[in-house]
N, C-alpha and C positions, 0 to 999 in steps of 0.2 A: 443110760448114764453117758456124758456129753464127757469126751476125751480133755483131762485139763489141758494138755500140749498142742491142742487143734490153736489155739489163737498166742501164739508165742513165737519168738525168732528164738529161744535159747533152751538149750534143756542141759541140766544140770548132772555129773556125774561123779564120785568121787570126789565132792568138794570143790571142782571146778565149773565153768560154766561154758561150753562150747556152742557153736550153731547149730540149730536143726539142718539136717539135711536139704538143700537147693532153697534154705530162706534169706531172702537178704537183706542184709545188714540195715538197720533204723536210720543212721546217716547216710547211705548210700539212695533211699529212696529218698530222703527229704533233700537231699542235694538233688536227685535228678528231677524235684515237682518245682521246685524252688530254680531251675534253671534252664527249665522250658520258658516263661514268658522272655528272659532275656535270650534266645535262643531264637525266638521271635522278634523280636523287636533288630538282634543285629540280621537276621535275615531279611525284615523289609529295609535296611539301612543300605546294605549291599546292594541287592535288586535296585531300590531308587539310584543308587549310585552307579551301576551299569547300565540302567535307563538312560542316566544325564548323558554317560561315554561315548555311549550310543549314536544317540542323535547327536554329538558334537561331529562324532569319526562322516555321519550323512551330510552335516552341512559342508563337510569340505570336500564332500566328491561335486566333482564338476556338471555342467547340464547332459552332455555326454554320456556318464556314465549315470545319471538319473534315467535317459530316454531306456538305458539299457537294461535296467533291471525295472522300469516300468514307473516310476513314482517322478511325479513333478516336482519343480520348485515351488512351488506353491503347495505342495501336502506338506516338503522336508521343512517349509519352513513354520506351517501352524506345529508341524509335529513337535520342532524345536522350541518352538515358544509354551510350549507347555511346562509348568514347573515339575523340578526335577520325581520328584516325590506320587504324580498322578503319570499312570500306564496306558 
C-alpha cells in the first residue's frame, strides 16, 4: 500500500494544515523555475557588457604598454570592433 503523504507538501493535524518536514513550499519552487531563464538572460547581459568595458579600457593603453603584455594594435583593434554581445 503506497503512503498517501509520499506525494504532498502538507499534512494535516488537528484541523490545521502545516508543512511536511524539509518540503518546500509550492510558490517557492515555482518562483525559483520561473526565475532562472531571467537569471540567465541578466547574466549574459552583464558578461556582454564587461566584454564592451573590456576592450574599451585595451584600446586606450598605449603601444607601449601593448608590446608589454604581448598583444598588437592590430589584434586590440579586430578585438574592439567586434560587437559587444560575441566573446
Amino acid at each position: 500500500m503506497e503512503d498517501p503523504m509520499r506525494h504532498t507538501d502538507v499534512t494535516r493535524s488537528s484541523g490545521t494544515f502545516t508543512a511536511a518536514p524539509g518540503a518546500v513550499p509550492a510558490a517557492d519552487r515555482v518562483a525559483r523555475v520561473a526565475s532562472r531563464p531571467l537569471w540567465r538572460v541578466l547574466d549574459l547581459l552583464f558578461s556582454a557588457l564587461e566584454r564592451r568595458k573590456q576592450r574599451q579600457a585595451l584600446m586606450c593603453l598605449d603601444d607601449h604598454l601593448l608590446k608589454d603584455i604581448g598583444v598588437s594594435r592590430a589584434e586590440v583593434e579586430r578585438e574592439a570592433s567586434k560587437p559587444f554581445w560575441r566573446g
